[in-house]
C-alpha positions, 0 to 999 in steps of 0.5 A: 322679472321675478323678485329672486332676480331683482334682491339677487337672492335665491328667495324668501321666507318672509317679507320681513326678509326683504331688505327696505328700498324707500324712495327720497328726493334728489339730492339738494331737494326738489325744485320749488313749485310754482304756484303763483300766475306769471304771465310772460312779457311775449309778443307785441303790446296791445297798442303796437298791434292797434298801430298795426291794424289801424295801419293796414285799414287806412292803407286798404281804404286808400287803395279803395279810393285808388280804385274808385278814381280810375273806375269813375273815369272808366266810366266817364269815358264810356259815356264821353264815347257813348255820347260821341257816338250817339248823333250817328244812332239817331240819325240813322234811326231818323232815317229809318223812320222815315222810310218805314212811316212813308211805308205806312202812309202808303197802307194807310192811303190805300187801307182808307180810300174808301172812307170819305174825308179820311185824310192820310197822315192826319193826327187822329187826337188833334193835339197840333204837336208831332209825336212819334209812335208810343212804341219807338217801332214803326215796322211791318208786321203780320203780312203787312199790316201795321200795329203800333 
């Protein structure tokens, strides 16, 4: 917009001309400034908030504890049902070993006939105590020969 518009006059010579616009406060003045700090008394106190999160740990941990007792008794049953069960394993184990170790006598009889005074069956060590084989394993192997 140009100035003839706004003065709603026609124009100017000068700016003396111009008539004098001076901006002042509202009336009944400016609100007062603040400059003080005033923090606002909002939300929760500090130890209303460590109740809170005191709370909620104790609680988790409870629920920790929880889990742990029915976990511990998972697994004790398990092992209770391991432990049931284990007498069958080793005897069918048992007779498996014995089935294969007769195999082995029988190779070992007819691999050392020739030898004199070989006899089958016998501890080479002489320690007068039954162990079984160092691998646990008595199986045929490599067309039958036997490896411990």
């Amino acid at each position: 917009m140009t100035e003839a518009v706004i003065r709603e006059k026609p124009g100017m010579a000068s700016v003396k001309d111009m008539p004098l616009l001076q901006d002042g406060p509202p009336p009944g003045g400016f609100a007062p400034v603040r400059y003080a700090r005033r923090i606002p008394n909002k939300g929760p106190s500090a130890m209303a908030i460590f109740l809170a999160a005191f709370g909620a740990f104790s609680y988790g941990m409870y629920q920790i504890g929880q889990g742990n007792k029915i976990r511990r008794a998972l697994k004790e049953e398990k092992f209770a049902a391991r432990r049931a069960v284990l007498p069958v394993l080793q005897a069918e184990e048992d007779e498996r070993f014995v089935k294969e170790w007769r195999k082995y006598l029988e190779y070992e009889a007819e691999v050392m006939k020739d030898v004199p005074g070989w006899k089958v069956g016998e501890n080479v060590y002489n320690s007068g105590r039954w162990m079984p084989p160092a691998t646990g394993e008595l199986r045929l192997k490599f067309g039958d020969t036997f490896f411990f």
